[in-house]
Structures are given as structure tokens and as C-alpha cells.
C-alpha positions in Angstrom: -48.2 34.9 8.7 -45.8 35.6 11.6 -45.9 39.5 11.7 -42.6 41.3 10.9 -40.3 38.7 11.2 -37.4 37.8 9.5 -35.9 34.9 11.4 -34.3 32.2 10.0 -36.4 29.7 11.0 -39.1 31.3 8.6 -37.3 30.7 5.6 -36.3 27.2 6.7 -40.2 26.4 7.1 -40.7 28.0 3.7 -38.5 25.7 2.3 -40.0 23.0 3.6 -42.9 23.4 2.3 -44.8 24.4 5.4 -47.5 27.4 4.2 -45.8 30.1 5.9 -45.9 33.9 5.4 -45.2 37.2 6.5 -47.4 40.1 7.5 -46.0 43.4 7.0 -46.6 46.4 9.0 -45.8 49.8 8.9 -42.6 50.7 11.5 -41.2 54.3 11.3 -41.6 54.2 7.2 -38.8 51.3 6.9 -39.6 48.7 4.3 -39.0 44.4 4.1 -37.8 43.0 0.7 -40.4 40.2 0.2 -38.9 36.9 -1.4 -40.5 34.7 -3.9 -40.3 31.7 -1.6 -42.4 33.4 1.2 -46.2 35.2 0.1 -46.9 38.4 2.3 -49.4 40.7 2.6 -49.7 44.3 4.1 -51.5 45.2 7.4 -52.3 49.0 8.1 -50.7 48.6 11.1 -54.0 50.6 12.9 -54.4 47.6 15.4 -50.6 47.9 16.6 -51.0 51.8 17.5 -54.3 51.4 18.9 -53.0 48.6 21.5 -50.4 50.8 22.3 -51.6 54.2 22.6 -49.9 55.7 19.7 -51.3 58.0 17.1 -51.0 56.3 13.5 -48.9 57.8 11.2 -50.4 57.1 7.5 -47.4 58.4 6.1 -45.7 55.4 7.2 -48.4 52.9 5.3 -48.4 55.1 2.3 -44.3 54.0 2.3 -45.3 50.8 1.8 -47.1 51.1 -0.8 -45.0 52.7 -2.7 -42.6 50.1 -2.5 -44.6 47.2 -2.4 -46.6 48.8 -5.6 -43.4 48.3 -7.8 -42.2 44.9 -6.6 -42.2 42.1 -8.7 -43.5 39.9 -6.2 -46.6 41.7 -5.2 -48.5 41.4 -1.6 -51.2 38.8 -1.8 -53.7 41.9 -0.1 -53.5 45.0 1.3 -55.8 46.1 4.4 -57.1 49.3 3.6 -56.9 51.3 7.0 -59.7 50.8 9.4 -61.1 52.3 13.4 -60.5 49.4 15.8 -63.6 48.3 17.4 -66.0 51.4 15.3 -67.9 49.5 12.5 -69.3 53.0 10.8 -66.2 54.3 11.1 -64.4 51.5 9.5 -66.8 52.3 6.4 -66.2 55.5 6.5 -62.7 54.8 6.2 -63.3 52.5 3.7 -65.4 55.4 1.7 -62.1 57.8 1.8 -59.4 55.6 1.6 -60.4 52.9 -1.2 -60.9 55.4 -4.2 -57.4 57.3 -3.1 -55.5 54.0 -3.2 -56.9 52.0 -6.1 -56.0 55.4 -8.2 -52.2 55.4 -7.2 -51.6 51.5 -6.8 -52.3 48.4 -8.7 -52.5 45.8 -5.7 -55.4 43.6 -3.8 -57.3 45.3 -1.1 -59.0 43.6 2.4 -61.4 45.0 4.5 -61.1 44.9 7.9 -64.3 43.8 9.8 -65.3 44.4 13.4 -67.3 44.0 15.9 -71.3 43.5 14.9 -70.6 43.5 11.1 -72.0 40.8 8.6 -71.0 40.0 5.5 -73.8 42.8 3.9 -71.0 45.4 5.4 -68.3 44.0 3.3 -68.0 46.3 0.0 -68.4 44.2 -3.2 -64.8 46.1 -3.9 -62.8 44.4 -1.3 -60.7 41.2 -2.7 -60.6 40.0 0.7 -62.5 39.9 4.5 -59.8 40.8 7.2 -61.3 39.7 10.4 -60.6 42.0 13.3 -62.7 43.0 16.4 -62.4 41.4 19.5 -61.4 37.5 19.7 -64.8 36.3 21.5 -66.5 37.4 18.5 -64.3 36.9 15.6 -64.1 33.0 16.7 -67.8 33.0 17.4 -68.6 34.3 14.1 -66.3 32.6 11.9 -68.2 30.5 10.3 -70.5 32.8 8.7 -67.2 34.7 7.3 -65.9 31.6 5.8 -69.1 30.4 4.5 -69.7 34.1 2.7 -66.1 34.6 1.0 -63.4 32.8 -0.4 -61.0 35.1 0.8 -60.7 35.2 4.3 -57.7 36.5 6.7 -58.3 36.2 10.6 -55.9 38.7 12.6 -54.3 38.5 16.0 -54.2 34.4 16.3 -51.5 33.2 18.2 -53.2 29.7 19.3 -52.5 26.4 18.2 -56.4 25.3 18.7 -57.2 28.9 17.3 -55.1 28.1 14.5 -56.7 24.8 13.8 -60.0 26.0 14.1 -59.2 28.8 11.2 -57.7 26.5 9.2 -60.5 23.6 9.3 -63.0 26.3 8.6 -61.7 27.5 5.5 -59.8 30.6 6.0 -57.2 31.1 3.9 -54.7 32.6 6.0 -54.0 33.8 9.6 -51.5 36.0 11.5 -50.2 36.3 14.9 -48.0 38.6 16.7 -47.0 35.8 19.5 -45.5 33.4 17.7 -41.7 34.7 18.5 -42.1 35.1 22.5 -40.4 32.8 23.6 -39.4 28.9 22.1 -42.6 27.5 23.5 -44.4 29.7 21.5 -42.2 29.4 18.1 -42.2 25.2 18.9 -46.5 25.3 18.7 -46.8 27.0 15.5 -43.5 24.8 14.1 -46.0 22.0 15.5 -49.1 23.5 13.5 -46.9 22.8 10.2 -46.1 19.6 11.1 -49.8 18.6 11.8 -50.8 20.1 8.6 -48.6 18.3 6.5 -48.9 15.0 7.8 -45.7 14.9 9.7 -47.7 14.8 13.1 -51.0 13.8 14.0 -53.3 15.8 15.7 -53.7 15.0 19.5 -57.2 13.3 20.4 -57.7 16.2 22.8 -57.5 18.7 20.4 -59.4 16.7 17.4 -62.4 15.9 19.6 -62.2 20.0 20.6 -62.5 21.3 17.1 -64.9 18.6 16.4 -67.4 20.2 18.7 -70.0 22.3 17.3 -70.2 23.9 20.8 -66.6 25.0 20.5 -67.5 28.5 18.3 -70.8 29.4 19.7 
């Protein structure tokens, strides 16, 4: 799920076939008309502030809601807003934010993990595990994620082994801010698709890497 963009090349993969989506974040209130051909979901956007030093503006997500509540094509989850890096705090969020959203809108809810949680931390509520915290750890930890849940988004990959690995281990889908800087970038995850449908094979290198138990501990 490339996050916020709209580029053409998107729908072109779409209509391909290629299992790509969009991740939708708050910016300034505005709102993107999803499209039957492309799933999406809705991030908090909490990560995006806290990496740049801004304060988060929940009106903004709420604006969101209200829009994406009354679509007809609805967003496959929503990430109820978490604290970056603060595992109470996330369930605290949790706690306030769950009961005051599930009593205005009718729409699938993540939680967002971090740092030194397990799979006990996850409410029975949530429809699906977002993976945040920091990238040593979400990788190093995957597996028990993916083993616990069926539902599993990682956040923040932007690798093509990184990718891979997600993929191989079960999660069902993945986003990445990265993905448009630059055409080396856009050419690996264009690659990703091709490997996963069969168009490509998947360098030895990189086959012999996943293979590797040693690879995520």
C-alpha cells in the first residue's frame, strides 16, 4: 500500500492484477475518493507527525472518517490512533479512542503495536494487528505476529527483501512511504509484482536470504 499516492502507475498495476493498494493518511483534513479497483485502508497518520515534529491534529483523522464511513467502498481497516514508541500509552489510547469511534462509524479497526508488545496486548476488539515500533524489532518479531493473527499489516516497509520477507510470512498487507523517491525505488516494488505473480523469478541471492532462519532473529 503506497501511502497517499495517486499516480498513474498505481492504477495501471491495479489493472494488472498486481495486489496493490493505497494507505490513506490524514493531510490538512483533505479527503481521496477510493476506487473499486484499488482496496485502501486508513492510517492515523500519528507516525507521520511524530517523525516530523508536528503536533497531530485529530480533527484531521476524524475527517476521514466521516467520509470514508459513508463510502460505498469501505476501507479494508482503520488504525485507531496510537503513541509512537509508548506501549501503555498506545492502550490507553486504545481504551479512549475505540468506544468513541465504534459508536459514530461502522468500519474495521487495527491496533497499532510497538515496541515490547505480544500478541496478549492486542485487544480481542481489534479486526487487525498494525505493526509499528521500530524496524529491528518489528522484523525480528514477525513471526510471532503472523503466527497469532490472520490479519496482519506491517508499516513503514520500503524494501524489496523486507517486502518479501512480509509477504512469505503471511502478512496480509504492507505499506511504505518510499516507494515514489525516485524511479529506482518505484522500478523495485513494480519488480515485487512481477516476482509475485510469476512474471519474474526471484534472484538466488535473495531466495537463499529469506530462506534463512537467521535472517529475522
Amino acid at each position: 500500500m503506497p501511502s497517499n499516492n495517486a499516480k498513474g502507475i498505481v492504477h495501471y498495476w491495479a489493472g494488472r492484477g498486481y495486489p496493490v493498494g493505497w494507505l490513506f493518511t490524514p493531510e490538512k483534513g483533505s479527503v481521496r475518493e477510493p476506487v473499486p479497483w484499488i482496496p485502501y485502508a486508513v492510517d492515523n497518520g500519528r507516525f507521520a507527525v511524530w517523525s516530523s515534529g508536528k503536533e497531530w491534529n485529530e480533527r484531521n483523522f476524524l475527517t476521514l472518517l466521516d467520509y470514508y464511513n459513508e463510502t460505498i467502498v469501505k476501507p479494508r481497516f482503520v488504525n485507531v490512533p496510537d503513541s509512537v514508541g509508548d506501549a501503555e500509552e498506545t492502550k490507553r489510547m486504545w481504551d479512549k479512542w475505540y468506544p468513541m469511534l465504534t459508536q459514530s462509524y461502522d468500519l474495521s479497526w487495527s491496533f497499532c503495536v510497538q515496541d515490547g508488545m505480544t500478541p496478549a496486548d492486542v485487544p480481542s476488539e481489534a479486526d487487525v494487528v498494525f505493526i509499528g515500533g521500530t524496524m529491528e524489532w518489528k522484523l525480528r518479531n514477525l513471526t510471532m505476529w503472523t503466527d497469532a493473527f490472520d490479519r496482519v499489516h506491517v508499516g513503514a516497509i520500503n524494501s524489496l527483501k523486507n517486502l518479501l520477507r512480509c509477504k512469505e510470512l503471511g502478512a496480509e498487507s504492507c505499506d511504505g512511504t518510499g516507494w515514489f523517491r525516485g524511479p529506482k525505488m518505484t522500478d523495485t516494488l513494480h519488480r515485487y509484482f512481477k516476482i509475485q505473480s510469476g512474471e519474474e523469478k526471484l534472484p538466488d541471492q535473495l531466495e537463499l536470504c529469506l530462506s534463512s532462519p537467521m535472517q529475522m532473529r
